[in-house]
N, C-alpha and C positions, 0 to 999 in steps of 0.2 A: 618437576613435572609429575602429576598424577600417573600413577598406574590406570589404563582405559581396561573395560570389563564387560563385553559384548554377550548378551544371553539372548535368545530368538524361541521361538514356538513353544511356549512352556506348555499350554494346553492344557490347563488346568491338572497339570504335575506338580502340585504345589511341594509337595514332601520331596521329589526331586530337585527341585528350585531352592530350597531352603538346604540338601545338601549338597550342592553343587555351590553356593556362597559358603558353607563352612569350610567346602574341600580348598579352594580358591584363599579361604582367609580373610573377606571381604571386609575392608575395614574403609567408611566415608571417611572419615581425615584424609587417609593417602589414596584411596582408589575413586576413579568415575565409573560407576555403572548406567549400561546403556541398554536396555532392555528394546529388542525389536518388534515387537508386535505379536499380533495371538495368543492371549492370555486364556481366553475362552474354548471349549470344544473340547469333545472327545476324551479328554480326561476325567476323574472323579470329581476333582476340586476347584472350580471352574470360578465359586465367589472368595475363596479363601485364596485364590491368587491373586485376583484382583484386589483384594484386600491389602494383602502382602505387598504386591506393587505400590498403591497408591502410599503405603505405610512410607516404602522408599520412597518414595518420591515425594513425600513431603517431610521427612524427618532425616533422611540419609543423602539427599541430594541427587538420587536418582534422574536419569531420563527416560523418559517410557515412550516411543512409538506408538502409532497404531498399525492394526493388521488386517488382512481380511474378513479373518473369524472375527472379530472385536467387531468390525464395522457391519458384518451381514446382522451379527447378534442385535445391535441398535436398530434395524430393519424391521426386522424382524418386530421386538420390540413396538415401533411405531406403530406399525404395518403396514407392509409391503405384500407384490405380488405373488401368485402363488408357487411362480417355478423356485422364486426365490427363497422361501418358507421353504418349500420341500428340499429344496439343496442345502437349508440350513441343518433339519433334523439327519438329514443322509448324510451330514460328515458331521457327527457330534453335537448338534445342538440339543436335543435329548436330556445330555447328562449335563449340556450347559442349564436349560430351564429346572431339572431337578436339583442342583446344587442350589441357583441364584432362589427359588419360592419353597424347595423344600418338598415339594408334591412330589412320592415318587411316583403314586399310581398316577400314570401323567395324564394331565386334562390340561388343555392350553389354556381356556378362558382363566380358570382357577390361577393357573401357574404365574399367566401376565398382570391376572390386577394382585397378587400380592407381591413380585418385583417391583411392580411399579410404586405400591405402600411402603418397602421398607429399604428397596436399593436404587433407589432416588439418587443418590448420590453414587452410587457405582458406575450408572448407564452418566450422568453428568464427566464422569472422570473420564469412561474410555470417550463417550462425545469431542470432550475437547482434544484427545490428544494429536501430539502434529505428527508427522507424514516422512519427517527426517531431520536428520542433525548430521552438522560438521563440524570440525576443525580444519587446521592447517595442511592434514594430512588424508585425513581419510569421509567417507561419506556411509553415515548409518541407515539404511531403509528398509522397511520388510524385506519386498520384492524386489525394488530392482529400481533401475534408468534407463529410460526406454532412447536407443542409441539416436534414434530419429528425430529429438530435441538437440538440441546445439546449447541450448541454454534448458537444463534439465530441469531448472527449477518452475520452467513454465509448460511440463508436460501434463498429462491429466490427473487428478487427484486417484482414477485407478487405478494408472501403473503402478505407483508410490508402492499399491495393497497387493497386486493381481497379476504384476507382468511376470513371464517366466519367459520361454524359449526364445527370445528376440534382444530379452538383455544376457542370458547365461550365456547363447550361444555368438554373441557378436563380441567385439573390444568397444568400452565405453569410448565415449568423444570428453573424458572428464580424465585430468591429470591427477585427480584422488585417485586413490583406491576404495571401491565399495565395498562394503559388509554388509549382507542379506542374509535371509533367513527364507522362507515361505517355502523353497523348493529345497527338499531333503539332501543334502550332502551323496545320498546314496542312489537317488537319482541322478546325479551327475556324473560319481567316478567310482558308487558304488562298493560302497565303502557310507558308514555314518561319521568317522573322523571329519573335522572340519578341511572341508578343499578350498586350497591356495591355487589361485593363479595370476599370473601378470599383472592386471587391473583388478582383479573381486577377487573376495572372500566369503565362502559360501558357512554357512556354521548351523544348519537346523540339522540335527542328527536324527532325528525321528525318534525325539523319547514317546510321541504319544500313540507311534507303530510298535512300540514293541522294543527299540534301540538304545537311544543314549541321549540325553542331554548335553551339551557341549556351550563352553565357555571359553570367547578368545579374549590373549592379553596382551595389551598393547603395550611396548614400555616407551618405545621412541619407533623413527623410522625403519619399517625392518625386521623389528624385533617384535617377535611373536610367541606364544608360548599357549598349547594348547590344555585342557582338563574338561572332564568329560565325568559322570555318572549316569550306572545303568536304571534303564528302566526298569518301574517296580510293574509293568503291565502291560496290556496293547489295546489297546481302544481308538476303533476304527471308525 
């Protein structure tokens, strides 16, 4: 059985991302990495983690999630309306359009027609990505399962990105256990370490507040083992 290797809200921490896989030992022959979603936002490196992902995931055997930030970024992108564009640049998308076009003195028209010329292929990867993954054991999703499906796989494609207080705070109706990200570890128990309970596993440490990067490891049922690096920054 693979060693399972859960990373959530990298946020364009790519330099923490790349040491949080050496601290861990990440090796594709024995281990699955499961990467949850939020590539993009608030951090410095926002195409070079995208980058790095898509690298895993198609040379290392990666799975990659999608997240909320990743999917407002494609909105955006397109375009969308405006409360939405203003909530993108108000939680990082800023430094997401300055990494992805390069422009720092920032001007949006500039910024989008040259993402759109040369990472074509970026916006196509987070596009496709899916919304979850399971095994026999457990359920990977940014956010969450929204307890009021019975069959969670036919809940709305926003929970999957966006649900918070109605999955953290209830017991799922799923005999997995879930693994999430999107809601900080330290808004729940207050604390950036990954929080265990009963049914979920919360693992976003808030590297891109200021906190920690966090990686959970799966070996079997049960067996969990956690590793973490600190943030090199905070970007809000």
């Amino acid at each position: 059985m693979k060693r399972l290797l859960a990373v959530s809200d990298i946020h364009g921490c790519a330099d923490e991302f790349k040491e949080l896989l050496d601290k861990v030992k990440f090796n594709p022959e024995e281990d699955q990495l499961i990467l949850l979603g939020d590539y993009v936002d608030r951090g410095p490196a926002s195409r070079e983690t995208v980058e790095h992902v898509m690298l895993l995931v198609r040379e290392k055997g990666a799975i990659a999630l999608k997240g909320n930030h990743d999917q407002r970024f494609l909105e955006v992108m397109n375009g969308t309306d405006d409360l939405t564009e203003m909530k993108f640049f108000e939680h990082g998308g800023i430094q997401t359009f300055q990494s992805f076009s390069g422009v720092r003195d920032f001007d949006l028209k500039t910024a989008k027609e040259r993402i759109r010329a040369n990472c074509s292929e970026h916006l196509a990867f987070l596009r496709d990505l899916p919304l979850y993954y399971e095994n026999d054991t457990h359920i990977f999703v940014h956010a969450g399962l929204n307890p009021a499906y019975v069959d969670w796989k036919t809940q709305p494609e926003r929970d999957f990105i966006w649900i918070r207080a109605p999955f953290v705070g209830q017991r799922t109706v799923v005999k997995k256990i879930v693994v999430f990200g999107h809601t900080t570890t330290k808004d729940i128990h207050g604390k950036a370490e990954v929080w265990f309970d009963t049914d979920k596993i919360g693992i976003d440490g808030g590297c891109a507040y200021g906190l920690q990067l966090n990686c959970l490891e799966i070996k079997g049922k049960n067996q969990y083992k956690t590793y973490s690096v600190a943030s090199k920054g905070s970007w809000k």
